[in-house]
LUMLUMDREN-559612 format. One record per residue: y, z, x of N, C-alpha, C, CB in turn. Coordinates in steps of 0.02 Angstrom, whole numbers, plus 50000, padded with zeros to 5 digits. Glycine has a CB too. Layout:
! LUMLUMDREN-559612
REC,nY,nZ,nX,caY,caZ,caX,cY,cZ,cX,cbY,cbZ,cbX
REC,Y,Z,X,Y,Z,X,Y,Z,X,Y,Z,X $
...
This chain:
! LUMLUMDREN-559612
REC,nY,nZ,nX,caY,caZ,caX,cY,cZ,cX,cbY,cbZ,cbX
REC,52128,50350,51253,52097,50326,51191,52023,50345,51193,52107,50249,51183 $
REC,51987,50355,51136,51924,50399,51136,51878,50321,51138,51911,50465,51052 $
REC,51833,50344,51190,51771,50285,51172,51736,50286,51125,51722,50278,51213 $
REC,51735,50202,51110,51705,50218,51031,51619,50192,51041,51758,50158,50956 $
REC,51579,50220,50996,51505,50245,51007,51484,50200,50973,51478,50316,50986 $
REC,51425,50161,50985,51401,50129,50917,51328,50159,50923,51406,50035,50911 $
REC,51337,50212,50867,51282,50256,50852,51221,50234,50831,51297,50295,50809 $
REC,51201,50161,50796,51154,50138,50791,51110,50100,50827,51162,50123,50761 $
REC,51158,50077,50909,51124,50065,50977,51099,50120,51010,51167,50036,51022 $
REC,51133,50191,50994,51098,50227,51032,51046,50277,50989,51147,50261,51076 $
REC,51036,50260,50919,50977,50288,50890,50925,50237,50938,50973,50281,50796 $
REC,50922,50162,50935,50882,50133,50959,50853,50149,51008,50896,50093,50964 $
REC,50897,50178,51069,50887,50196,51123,50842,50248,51120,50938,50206,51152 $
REC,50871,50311,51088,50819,50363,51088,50754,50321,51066,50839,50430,51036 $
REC,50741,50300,51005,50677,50285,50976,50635,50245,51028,50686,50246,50910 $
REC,50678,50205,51100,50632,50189,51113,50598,50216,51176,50640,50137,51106 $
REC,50640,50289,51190,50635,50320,51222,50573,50368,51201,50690,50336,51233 $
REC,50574,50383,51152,50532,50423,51142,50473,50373,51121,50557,50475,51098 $
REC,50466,50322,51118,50396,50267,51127,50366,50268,51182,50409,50193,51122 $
REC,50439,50298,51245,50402,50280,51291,50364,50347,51326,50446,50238,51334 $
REC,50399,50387,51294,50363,50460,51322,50301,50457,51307,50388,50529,51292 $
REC,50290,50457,51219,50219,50436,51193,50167,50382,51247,50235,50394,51118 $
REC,50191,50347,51249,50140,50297,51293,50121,50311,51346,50160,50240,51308 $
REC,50171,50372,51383,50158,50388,51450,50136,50451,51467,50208,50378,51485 $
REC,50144,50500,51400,50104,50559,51404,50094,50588,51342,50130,50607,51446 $
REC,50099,50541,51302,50070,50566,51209,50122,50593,51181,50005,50632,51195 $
REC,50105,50639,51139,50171,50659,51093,50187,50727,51106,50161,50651,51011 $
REC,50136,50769,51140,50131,50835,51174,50216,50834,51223,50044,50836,51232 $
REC,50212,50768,51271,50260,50767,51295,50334,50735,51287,50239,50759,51328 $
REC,50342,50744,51220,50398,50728,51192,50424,50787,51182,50394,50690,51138 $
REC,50474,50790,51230,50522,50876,51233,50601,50849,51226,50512,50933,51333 $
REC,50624,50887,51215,50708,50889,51217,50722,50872,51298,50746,50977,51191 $
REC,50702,50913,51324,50707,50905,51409,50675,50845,51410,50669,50965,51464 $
REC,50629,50812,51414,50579,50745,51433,50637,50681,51408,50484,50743,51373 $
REC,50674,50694,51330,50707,50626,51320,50754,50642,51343,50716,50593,51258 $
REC,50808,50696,51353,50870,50692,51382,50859,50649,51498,50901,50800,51367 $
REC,50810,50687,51511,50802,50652,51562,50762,50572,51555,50768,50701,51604 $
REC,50740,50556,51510,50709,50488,51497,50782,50456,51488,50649,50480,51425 $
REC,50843,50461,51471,50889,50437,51425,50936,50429,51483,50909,50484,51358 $
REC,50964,50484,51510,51011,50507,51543,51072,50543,51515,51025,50461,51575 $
REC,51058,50561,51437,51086,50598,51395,51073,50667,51410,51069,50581,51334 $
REC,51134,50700,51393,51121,50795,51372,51082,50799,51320,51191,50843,51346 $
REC,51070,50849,51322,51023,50887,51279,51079,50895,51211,50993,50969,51319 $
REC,51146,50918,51225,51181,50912,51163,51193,50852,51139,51235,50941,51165 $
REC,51198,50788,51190,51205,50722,51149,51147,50713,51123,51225,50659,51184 $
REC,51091,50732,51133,51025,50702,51076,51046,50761,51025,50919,50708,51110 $
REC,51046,50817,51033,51043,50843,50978,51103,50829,50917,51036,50905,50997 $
REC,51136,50806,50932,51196,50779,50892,51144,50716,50828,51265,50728,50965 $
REC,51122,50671,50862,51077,50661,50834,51026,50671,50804,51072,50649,50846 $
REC,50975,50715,50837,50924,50730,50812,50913,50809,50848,50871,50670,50824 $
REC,50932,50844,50781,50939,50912,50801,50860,50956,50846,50959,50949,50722 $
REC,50810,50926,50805,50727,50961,50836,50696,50927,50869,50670,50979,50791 $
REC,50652,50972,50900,50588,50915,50918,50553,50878,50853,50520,50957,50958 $
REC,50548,50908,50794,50506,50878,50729,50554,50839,50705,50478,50930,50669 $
REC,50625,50827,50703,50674,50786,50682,50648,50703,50748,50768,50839,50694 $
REC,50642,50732,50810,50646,50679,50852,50582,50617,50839,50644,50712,50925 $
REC,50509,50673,50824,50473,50633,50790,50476,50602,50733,50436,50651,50788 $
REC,50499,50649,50696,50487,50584,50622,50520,50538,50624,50505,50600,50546 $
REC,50584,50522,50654,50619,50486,50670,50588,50429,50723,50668,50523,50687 $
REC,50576,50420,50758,50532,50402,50803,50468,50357,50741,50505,50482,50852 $
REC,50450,50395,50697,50372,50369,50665,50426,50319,50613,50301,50447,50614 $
REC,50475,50341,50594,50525,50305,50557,50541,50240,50577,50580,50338,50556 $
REC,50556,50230,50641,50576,50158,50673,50506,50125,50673,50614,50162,50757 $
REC,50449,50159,50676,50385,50109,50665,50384,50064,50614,50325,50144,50654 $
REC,50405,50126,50556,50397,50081,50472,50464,50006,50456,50421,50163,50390 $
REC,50525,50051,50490,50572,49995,50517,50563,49962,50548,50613,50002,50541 $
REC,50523,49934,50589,50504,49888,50606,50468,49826,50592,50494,49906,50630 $
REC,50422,49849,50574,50369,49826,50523,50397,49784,50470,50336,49885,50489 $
REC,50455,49840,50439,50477,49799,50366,50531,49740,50391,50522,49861,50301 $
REC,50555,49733,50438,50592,49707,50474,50561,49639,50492,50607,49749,50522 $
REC,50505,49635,50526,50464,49573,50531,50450,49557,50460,50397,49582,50575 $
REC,50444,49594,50403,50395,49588,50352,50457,49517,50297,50374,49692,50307 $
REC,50515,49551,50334,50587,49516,50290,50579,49441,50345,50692,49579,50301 $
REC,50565,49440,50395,50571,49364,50412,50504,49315,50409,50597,49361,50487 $
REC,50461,49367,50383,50386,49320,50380,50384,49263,50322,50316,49375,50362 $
REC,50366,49205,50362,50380,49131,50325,50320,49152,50247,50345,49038,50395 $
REC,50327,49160,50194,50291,49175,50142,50289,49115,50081,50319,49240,50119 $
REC,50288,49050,50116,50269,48973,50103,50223,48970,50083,50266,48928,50147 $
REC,50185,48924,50042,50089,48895,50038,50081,48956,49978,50016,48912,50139 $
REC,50034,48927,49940,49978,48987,49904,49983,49048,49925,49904,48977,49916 $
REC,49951,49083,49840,49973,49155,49859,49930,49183,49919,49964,49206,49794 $
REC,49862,49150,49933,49800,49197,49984,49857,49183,50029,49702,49165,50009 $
REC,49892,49128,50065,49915,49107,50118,49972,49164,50132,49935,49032,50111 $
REC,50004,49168,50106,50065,49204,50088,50055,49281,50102,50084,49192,50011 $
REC,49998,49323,50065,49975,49366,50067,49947,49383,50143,49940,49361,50017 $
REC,49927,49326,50171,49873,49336,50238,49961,49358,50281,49807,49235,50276 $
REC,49982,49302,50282,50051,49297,50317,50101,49370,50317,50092,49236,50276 $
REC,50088,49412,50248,50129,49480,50267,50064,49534,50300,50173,49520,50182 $
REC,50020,49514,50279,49968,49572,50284,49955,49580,50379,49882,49542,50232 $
REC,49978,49522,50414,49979,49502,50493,50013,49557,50526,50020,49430,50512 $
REC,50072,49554,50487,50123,49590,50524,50116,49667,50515,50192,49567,50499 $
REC,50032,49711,50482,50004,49772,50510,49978,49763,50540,49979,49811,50488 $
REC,49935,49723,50554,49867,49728,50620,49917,49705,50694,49779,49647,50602 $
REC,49870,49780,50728,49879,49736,50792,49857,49677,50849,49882,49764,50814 $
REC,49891,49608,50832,49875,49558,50842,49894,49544,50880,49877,49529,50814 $
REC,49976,49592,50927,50001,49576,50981,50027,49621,51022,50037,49536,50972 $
REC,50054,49621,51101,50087,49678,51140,50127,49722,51061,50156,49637,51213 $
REC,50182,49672,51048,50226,49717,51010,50198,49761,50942,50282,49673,50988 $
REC,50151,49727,50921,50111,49762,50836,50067,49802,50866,50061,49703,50773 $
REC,50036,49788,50934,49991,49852,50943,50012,49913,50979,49933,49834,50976 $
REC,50074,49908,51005,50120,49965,51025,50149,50011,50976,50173,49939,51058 $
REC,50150,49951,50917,50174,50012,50857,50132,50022,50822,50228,50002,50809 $
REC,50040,50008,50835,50009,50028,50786,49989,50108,50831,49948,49969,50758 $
REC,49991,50083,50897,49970,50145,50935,50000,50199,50948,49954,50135,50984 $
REC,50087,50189,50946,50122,50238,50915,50100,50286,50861,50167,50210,50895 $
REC,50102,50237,50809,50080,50245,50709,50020,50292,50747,50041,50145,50638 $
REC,49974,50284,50754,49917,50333,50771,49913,50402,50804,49881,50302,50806 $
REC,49976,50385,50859,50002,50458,50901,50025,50495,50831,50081,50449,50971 $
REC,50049,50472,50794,50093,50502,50742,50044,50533,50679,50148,50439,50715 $
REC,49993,50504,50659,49960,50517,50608,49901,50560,50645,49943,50453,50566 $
REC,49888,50582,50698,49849,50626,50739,49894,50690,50718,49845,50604,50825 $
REC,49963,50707,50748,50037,50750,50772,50034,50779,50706,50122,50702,50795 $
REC,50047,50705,50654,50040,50728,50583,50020,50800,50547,49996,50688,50563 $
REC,49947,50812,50556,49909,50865,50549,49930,50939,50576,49854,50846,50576 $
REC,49973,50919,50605,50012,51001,50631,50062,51006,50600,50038,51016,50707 $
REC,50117,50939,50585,50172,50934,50599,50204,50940,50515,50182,50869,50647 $
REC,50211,50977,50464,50244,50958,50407,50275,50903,50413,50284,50999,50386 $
REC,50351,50917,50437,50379,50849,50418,50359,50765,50434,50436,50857,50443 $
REC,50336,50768,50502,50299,50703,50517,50239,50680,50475,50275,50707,50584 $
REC,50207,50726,50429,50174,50721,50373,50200,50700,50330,50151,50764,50355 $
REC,50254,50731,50319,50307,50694,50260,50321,50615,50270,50388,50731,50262 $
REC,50337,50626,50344,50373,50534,50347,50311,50491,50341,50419,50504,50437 $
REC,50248,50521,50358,50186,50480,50354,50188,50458,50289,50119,50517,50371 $
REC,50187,50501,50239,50168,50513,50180,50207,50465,50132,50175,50581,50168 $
REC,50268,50469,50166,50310,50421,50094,50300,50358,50138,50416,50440,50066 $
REC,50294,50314,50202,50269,50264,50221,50179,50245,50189,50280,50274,50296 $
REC,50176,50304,50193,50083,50259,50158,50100,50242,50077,49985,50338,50153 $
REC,50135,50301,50046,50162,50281,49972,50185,50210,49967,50224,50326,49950 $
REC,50242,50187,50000,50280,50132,49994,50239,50062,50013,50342,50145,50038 $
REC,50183,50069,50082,50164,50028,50059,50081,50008,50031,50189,49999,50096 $
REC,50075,50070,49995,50019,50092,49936,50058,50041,49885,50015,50192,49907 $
REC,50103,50056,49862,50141,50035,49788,50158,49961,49804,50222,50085,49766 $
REC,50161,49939,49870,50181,49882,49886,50122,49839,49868,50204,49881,49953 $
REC,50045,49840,49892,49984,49820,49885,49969,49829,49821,49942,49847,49927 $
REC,49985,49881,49778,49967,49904,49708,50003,49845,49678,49992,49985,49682 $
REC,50064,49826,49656,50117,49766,49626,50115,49712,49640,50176,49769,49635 $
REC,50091,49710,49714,50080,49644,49737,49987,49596,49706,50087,49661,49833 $
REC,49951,49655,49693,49924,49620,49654,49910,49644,49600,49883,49597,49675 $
REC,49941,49664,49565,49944,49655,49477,49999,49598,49464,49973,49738,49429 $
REC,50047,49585,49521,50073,49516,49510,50037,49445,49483,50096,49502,49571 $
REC,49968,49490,49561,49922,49413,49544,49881,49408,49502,49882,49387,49592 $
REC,49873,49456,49472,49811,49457,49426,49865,49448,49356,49752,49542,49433 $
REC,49893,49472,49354,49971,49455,49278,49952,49355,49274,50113,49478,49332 $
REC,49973,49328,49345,49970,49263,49378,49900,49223,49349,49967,49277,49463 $
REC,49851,49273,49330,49795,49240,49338,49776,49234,49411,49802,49178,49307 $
REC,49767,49267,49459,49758,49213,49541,49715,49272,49583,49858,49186,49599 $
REC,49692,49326,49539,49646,49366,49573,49575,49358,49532,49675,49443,49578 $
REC,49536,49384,49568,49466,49364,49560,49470,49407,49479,49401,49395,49632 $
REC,49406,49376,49440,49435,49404,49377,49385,49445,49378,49449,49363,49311 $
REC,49401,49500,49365,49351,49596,49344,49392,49618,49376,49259,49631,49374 $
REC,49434,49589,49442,49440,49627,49492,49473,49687,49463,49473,49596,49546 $
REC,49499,49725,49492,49552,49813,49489,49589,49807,49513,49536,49884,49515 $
REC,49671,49769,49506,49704,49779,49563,49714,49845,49588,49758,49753,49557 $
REC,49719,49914,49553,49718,49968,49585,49658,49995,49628,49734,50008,49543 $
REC,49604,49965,49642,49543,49988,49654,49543,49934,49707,49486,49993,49594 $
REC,49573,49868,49703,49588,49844,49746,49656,49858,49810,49583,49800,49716 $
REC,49703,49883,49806,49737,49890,49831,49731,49930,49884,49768,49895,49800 $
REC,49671,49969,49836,49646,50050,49916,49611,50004,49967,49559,50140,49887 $
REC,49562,49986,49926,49511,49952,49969,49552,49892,50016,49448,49918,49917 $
REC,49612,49853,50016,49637,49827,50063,49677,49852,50098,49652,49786,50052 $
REC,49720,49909,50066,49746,49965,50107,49692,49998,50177,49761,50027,50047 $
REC,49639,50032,50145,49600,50060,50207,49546,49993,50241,49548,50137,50174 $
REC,49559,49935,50212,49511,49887,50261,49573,49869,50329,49479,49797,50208 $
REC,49641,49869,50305,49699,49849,50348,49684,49921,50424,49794,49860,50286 $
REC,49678,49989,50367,49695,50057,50407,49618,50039,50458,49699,50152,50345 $
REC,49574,50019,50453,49507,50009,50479,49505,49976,50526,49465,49985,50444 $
REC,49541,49897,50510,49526,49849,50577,49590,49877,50622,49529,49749,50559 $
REC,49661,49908,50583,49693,49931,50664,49660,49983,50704,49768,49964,50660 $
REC,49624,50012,50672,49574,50067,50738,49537,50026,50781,49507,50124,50706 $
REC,49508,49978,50738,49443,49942,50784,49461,49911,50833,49401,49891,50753 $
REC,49531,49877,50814,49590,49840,50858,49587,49871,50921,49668,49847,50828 $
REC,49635,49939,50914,49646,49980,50949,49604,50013,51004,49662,50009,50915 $
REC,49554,50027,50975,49482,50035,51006,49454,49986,51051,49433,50038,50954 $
REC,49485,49905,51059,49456,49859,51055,49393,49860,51049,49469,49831,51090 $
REC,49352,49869,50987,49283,49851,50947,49291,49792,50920,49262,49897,50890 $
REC,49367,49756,50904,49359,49699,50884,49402,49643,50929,49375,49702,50815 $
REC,49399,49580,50911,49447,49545,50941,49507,49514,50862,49398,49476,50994 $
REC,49557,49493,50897,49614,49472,50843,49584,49432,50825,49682,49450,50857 $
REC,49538,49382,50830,49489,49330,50784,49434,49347,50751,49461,49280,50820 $
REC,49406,49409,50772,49363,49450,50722,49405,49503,50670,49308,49494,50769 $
REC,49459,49509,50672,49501,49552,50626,49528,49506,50585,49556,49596,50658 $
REC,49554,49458,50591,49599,49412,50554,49533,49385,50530,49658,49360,50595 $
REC,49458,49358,50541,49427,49351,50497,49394,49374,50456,49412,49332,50505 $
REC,49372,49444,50470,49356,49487,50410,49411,49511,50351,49329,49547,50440 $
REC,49495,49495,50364,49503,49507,50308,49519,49443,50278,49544,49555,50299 $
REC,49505,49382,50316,49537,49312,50281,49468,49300,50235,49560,49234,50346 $
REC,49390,49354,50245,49327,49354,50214,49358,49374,50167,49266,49389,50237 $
REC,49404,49443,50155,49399,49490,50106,49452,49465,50055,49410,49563,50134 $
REC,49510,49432,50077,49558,49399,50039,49537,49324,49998,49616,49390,50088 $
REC,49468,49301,50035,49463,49242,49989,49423,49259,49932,49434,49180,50021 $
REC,49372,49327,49934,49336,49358,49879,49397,49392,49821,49280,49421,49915 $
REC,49465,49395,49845,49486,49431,49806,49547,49370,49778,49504,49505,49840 $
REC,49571,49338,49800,49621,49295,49760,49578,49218,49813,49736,49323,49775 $
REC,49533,49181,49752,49505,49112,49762,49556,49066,49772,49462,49089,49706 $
């Protein structure tokens, strides 16, 4: 009788195989050879999966955004909208082992990016999605009445988009601490929905 595979434990596997290559020698050393011996897989069982090296990354930058949205579906989104808002906006910064492993991933990736077409691509429709996510989320509030009034929600949305993309560098960098990040934007969220 044929063993049966459960193909979505062993996407996991690769993805977190290739997290771990990244962490241990960047993305330079993410080879076909590097995950089949990281894995203990052939080279034809990954490729069954993931035919390239540029398939292995985007895939790889893919389980970041899956992840993310994954915490984003169990985050308690109770209390007022600032409260609510602070509460999804947590789960980008890196505030912990696990969020700053995938922000520092996210960064191997948006460096790689710049060479890489397709990993540009997967960048690209993740910044879209959650561009449009920040864009709706507050013309919700401002529809609501509950954003500061002149404000832009589109003019706002960049500006909390790249204040989010800002403090995960500083994070990362450690230039800041998780109590100086979480308070500059709990500054920037009370100027923008009182």
């Amino acid at each position: 009788m044929p063993r049966q595979v459960n193909h979505e434990t062993r996407r996991q596997e690769l993805a977190q195989a290739v997290w771990a290559l990244i962490r241990t020698g960047g993305i330079e050393h993410v080879t076909l050879r590097h995950l089949a011996d990281a894995t203990g897989w052939s080279t034809g069982a990954i490729r069954h999966y993931l035919p390239t090296r540029e398939a292995i990354l985007a895939f790889a930058a893919q389980h970041v955004s899956d992840r993310v949205n994954a915490r984003i579906e169990h985050t308690d989104v109770s209390g007022p909208p600032r409260t609510q808002l602070r509460a999804i906006l947590h789960q980008f910064l890196p505030l912990d082992e696990e969020r700053t492993l995938e922000a520092g991933i996210w960064l191997a990736f948006v460096a790689q990016g710049q060479a890489t077409p397709q990993l540009a691509d997967t960048q690209g429709v993740a910044f879209d999605a959650l561009h449009a996510a920040f864009h709706d989320g507050l013309w919700t509030l401002q529809r609501r009445n509950l954003l500061t009034p002149g404000a832009d929600p589109t003019t706002e949305a960049l500006a909390l988009h790249a204040l989010l993309d800002g403090l995960t560098l500083h994070l990362l960098m450690r230039k800041l601490t998780p109590e100086q990040a979480t308070g500059t934007l709990d500054a920037h969220l009370a100027r923008l929905v009182p």
